[in-house]
N, C-alpha and C positions, 0 to 999 in steps of 0.2 A: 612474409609480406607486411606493409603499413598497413593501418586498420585501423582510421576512427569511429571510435566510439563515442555516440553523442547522444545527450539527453536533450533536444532540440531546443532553441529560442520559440518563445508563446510570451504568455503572459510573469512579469515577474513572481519570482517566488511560487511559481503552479509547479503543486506537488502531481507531478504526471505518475508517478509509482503509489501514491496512496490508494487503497480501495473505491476510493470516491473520490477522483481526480478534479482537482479546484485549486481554488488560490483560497486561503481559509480565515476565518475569522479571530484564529488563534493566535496567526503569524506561524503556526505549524508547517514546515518544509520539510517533505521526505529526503532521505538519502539518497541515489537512482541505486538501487541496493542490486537489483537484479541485472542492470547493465553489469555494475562494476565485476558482478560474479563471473559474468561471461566475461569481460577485460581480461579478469585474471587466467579462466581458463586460458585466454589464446596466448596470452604470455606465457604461460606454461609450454604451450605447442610452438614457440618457439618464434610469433609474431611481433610487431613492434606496434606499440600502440598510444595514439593518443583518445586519450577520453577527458571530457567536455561537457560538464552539466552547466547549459545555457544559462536556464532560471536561476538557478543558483548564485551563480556570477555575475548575472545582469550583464549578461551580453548581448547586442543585435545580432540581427540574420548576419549585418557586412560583417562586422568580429568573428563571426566564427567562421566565416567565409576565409576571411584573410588568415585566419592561421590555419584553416585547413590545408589548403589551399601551400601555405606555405612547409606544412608537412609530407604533400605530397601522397596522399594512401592510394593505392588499388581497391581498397571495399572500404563502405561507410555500415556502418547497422548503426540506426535511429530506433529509439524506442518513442511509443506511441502511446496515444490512452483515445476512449471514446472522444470525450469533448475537442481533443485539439487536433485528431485525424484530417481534416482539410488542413490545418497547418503542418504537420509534420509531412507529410506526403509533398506538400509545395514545396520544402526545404531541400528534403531528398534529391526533389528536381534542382533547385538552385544552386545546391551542390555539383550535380551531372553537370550543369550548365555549362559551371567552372571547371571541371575535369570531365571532358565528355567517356575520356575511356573508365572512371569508377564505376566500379559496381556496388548499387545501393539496395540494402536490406533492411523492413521494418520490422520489426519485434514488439509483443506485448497481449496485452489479452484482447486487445479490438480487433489486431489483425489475425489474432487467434481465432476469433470466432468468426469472422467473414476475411478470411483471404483473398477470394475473386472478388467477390464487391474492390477492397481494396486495390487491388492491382489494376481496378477501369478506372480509379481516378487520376492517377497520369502515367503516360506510358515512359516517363524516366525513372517509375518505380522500378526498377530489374526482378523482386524477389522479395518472397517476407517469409518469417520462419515462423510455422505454427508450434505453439502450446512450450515445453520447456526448451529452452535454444541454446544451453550452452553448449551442447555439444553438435548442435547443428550449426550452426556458427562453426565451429571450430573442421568441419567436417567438408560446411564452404568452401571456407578459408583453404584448404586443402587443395580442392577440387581445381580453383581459381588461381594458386600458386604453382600449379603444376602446369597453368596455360591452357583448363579445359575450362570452356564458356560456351561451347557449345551445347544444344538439346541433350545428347546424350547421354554428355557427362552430368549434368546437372536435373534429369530425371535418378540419376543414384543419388543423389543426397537428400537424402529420410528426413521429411518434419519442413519442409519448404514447397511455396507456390511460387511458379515463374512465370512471365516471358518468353517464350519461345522466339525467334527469327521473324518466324510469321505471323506473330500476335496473337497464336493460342495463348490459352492461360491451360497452366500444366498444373495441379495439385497434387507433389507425391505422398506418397503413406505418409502416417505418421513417426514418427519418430519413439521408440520404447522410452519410457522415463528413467531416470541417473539412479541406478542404487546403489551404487559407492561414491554417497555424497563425501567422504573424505577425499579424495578424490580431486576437487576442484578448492583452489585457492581459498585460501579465509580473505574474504571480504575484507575485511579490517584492514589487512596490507596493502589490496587496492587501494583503500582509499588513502593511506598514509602512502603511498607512491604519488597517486593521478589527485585526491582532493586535496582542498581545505575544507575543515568540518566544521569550520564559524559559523555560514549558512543556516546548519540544519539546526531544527530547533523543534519537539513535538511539546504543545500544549499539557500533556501531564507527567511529562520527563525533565528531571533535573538539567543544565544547559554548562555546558556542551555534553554532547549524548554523541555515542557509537552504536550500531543498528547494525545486529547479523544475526543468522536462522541457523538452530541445533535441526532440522528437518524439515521437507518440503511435504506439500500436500495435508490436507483436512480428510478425516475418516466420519465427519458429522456431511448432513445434507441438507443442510439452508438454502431456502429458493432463491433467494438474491445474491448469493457470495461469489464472486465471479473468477477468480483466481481460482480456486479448485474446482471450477465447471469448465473451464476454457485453457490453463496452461499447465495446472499442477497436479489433478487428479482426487482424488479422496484416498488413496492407499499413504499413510504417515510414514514416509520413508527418512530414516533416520540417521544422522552422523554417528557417529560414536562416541562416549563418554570422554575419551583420550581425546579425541579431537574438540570438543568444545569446551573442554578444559584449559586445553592448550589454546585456544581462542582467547578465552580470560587473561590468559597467565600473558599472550602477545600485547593486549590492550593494557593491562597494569605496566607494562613494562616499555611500551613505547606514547601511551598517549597519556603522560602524567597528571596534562592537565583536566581531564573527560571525568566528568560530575556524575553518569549514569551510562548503563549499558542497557539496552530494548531489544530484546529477544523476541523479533518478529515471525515465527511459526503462525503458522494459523492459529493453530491452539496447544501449548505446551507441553498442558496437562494434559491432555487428550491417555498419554503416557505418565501415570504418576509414580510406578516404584519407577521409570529412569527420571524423574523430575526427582524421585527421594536422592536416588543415587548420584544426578548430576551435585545438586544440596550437599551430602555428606563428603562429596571429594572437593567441592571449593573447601567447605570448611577443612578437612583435613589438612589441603596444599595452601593453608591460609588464604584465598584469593576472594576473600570479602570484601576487601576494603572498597571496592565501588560498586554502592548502590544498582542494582538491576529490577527490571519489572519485565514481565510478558502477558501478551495475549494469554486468556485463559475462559474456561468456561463458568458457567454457574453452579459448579458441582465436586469444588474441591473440597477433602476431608482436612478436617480440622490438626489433625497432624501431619500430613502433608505441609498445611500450609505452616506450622510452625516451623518445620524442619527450614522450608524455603526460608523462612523470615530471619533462622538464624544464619543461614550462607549471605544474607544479605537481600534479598528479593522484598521490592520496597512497593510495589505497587502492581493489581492486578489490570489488564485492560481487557474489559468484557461487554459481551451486547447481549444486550438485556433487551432492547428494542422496543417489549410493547408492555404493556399493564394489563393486558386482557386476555386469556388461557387459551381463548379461543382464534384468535390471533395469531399462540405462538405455534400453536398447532397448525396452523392453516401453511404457516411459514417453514414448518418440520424444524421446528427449535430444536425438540425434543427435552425443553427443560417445563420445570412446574415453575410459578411462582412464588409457592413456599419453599420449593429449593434456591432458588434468588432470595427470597430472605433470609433463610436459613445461611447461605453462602454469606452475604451481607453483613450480618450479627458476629459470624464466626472470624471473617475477615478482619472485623475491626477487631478482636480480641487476640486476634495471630497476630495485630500490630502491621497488617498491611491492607495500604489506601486502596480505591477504588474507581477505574475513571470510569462510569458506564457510558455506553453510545444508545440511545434511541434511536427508533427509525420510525416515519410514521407513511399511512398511508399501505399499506401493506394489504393481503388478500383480505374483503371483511371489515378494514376498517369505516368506521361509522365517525359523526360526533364524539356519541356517545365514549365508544373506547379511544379516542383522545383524551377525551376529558380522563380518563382511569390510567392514561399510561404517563400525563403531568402529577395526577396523585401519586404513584405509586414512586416516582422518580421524587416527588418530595419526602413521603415516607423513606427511601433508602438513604438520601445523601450521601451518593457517594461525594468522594473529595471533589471530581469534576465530572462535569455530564458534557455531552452533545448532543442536539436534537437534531434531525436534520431529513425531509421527506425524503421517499425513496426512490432510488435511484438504480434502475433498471437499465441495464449492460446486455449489448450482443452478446448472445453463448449463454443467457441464464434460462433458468426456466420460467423465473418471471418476467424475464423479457418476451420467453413464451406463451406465457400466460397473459400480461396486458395486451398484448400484441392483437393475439386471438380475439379479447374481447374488442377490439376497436379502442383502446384507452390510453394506447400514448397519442399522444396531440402531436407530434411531430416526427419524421422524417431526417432532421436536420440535427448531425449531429450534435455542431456546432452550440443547438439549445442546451445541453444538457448543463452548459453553465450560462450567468446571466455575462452580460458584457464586460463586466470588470473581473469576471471569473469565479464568483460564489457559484456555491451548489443551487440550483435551480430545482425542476422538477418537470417530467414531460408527463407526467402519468395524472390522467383526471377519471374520476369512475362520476355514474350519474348523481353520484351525492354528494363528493368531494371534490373539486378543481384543484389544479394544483396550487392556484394563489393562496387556498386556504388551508393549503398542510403547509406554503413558506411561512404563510403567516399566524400559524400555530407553532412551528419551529420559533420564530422569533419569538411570540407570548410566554412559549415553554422556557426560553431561556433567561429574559429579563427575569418570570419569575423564580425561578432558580437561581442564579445570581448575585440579585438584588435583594433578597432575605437581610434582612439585619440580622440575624443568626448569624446564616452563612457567611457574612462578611466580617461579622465577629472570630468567627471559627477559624476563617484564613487570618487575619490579624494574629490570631495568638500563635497559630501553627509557624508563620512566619518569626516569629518572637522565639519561640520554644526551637526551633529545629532551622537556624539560619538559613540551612543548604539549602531549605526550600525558596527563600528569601527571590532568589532572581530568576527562578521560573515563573514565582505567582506575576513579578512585576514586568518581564517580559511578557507572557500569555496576557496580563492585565490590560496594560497599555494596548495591546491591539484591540483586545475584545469589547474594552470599554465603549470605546467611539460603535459599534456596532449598539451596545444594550440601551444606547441614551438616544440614537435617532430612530427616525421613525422609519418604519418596517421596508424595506428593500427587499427585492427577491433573493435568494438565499439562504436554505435553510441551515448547514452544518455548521458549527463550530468547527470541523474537521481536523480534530485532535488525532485521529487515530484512524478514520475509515470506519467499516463497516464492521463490528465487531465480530467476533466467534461465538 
């Protein structure tokens, strides 16, 4: 059957897939990484598919209407995020509007975590698939191609909330998680099929950059991180070595021109002899030549990280979040702060950068531990930071936990960014508002910055190591115009989301 796939029109350039769903100060545009993977599933099962990442394209609702429209599909799957849920839902409709008989499906970790809430906000929503969807998708698609749409048949399809005839709302089981992540298309092909990859662009990624996952799911239990509370689980379920090899070896070999690869797992390392062993077999099949970095924790070993540096692995991306122990305890980091040093020191010595992400506002937080988590983010310098208050997601446990205490301030999704689409904040406890963790986020980051050091340090790095040359000056240009005016709401640089 036809089957678009679409990453909705919102606001432009809104990374709806990032951890922290915003339009960002970096000029950073995610991939739709997790749409495309389900694209490719269904094309595998034999579907025909158009996929459409709006923001990216800068396209209107009418543009995408008109080619949908002109494509003709039986089902749509829109993916979703917290902030833009009143828009993506309206679209879903706009689309029925136009093809009364489509069947539309939302996807993502918002309608992950509250499904019936979602399906009362308009009844042309038909169905949303909870938690990982590519095979529930693919499982639809099935269902719907064989001409069943009734109750049913569509109470058997594991991992979806519906519509029923008569306006129940059906929630079936869940759906078991993919362990043969080989199994489902390399990403990379999607998008050399359905994208252009000019758009994307992450603030401490070499430009143009490729975005795909050796494994799903986090085995760590951070009270904010909402991907693995809401669609991907904590069990680190893994591809295979052969297969993320053959990843590399597809991108060298079809995307000549791609300056960097971003290995978005949660956390990499989580696994370090297969992080040694993935290392030892790029180098052996020669497939260094383009720079890579991934998500990673604060607790890599020092040969680890060399082995990584010589396959090529050019930079860590880690959340380090607070300055204060107590803090990260509150949050179940489950790192020390002298293990973040210690990681820090080693890093730079293994010869690879550093972006760290701060969060601020967190269980506990005071003043005081703001002030200790700007020190502490001046003592490591990494190559790039983000500050940015935090930012509580249906399905977390801190969305449990403010919630209980009375301290998010709104109801309305739509807050969770400001008007123009920066990271906002809903969360105020009786000592901190949110205006004053955006407006610590902003302080944090001019002074970070704007160091004559630091701006020294990029200078030479720029000088010394070209390749870096058009990332500092693409990230620059955006971010600049934020560090020179005065403070707007907004806390993230939003390079990367919410770290590991």
């Amino acid at each position: 059957m036809r089957i678009v796939v679409l990453n909705p029109p919102f606001l432009p350039k809104f990374s709806r897939e990032s951890r922290s769903p915003a339009v960002t100060k970096s000029g950073t545009l995610y991939f739709p990484m997790w749409l495309a993977y389900a694209a490719g599933y269904l094309e595998k099962n034999h579907h025909e598919i158009l996929m459409i990442d709006a923001p990216a394209a800068g396209l209107s609702l009418e543009e995408v209407e008109r080619r949908v429209v002109a494509f003709g599909p039986e089902m749509a799957i829109l993916d979703t995020s917290t902030p833009s849920i009143y828009n993506d839902v309206k679209v879903a409709g706009a689309l029925k509007a136009r093809i009364p008989a489509l069947f539309t499906v939302c996807v993502g970790v918002h309608v992950s975590a509250v499904p019936e809430e979602t399906l009362r906000l308009d009844d042309a929503l038909d169905a949303v698939a909870i938690g990982e969807y590519d095979a529930t998708v693919v499982d639809l698609a099935a269902t719907l191609a064989a001409g069943n749409r009734d109750e049913e048949a569509l109470r058997m399809v594991r991992g979806i909330a519906f519509r029923s005839a008569s306006q129940e709302i059906i929630v079936n089981p869940r759906r078991p998680y993919i362990h043969d992540l080989d199994d489902i298309p390399m990403v990379s092909e999607v998008y050399k099929k359905h994208l252009d990859i000019s758009p994307y662009f992450y603030g401490h990624s070499r430009y143009p950059l490729i975005v795909f996952v050796t494994g799903r799911g986090c085995p760590f239990n951070c009270t904010y991180c909402v991907i693995p509370q809401t669609m991907q689980g904590h069990a680190y379920r893994k591809r295979s070595v052969a297969s993320v090899i053959g990843e590399f070896r597809y991108i060298h070999e079809n995307f000549p021109g791609v300056k960097e690869i971003m290995i978005e797992d949660d956390t990499l390392t989580a696994d370090r002899a297969r992080c040694r062993t993935i290392a030892e077999t790029l180098i052996r099949e020669r497939l260094t030549g383009i720079p890579w970095s991934a998500n990673s924790r604060c607790d890599v070993d020092f040969e680890t990280m060399k082995l990584m540096k010589k396959a090529g692995c050019r930079l860590f991306c880690v959340g380090i979040e607070s300055g204060d122990q107590v803090i990260l305890d509150n949050i179940q980091k489950g790192i020390t702060l002298e293990k973040i040093r210690n990681f820090r020191r080693e890093a730079r010595k293994a010869g690879i950068l550093v972006h760290g992400c701060f969060m601020v506002g967190n269980r506990g937080e005071t003043r005081e531990t703001l002030g200790k988590t700007l020190r502490f983010a001046l003592e490591l310098t990494p190559d790039t930071a983000q500050f940015f208050p935090i930012m509580v997601y249906p399905g977390t446990s801190d969305y449990d936990y403010f919630g209980k205490k009375g301290w998010i301030t709104t109801t309305d999704y739509s807050k969770w960014i400001t008007p123009e689409g920066l990271h906002s904040s809903v969360v105020s406890n009786p000592d901190l508002t949110y205006e004053e963790l955006v407006a610590f986020c902003d302080r944090a980051r001019r002074e970070f910055y704007l160091r004559p050091g630091y701006l020294l340090a990029k200078g030479i790095q720029a000088l010394r190591h070209p390749g870096e040359t058009k990332r500092l000056l693409k990230g620059g240009r955006t971010l600049i115009k934020y560090l020179l005016r005065p403070s707007l709401a907004g806390g993230g640089t939003g390079t990367a989301g919410q770290g590991s």
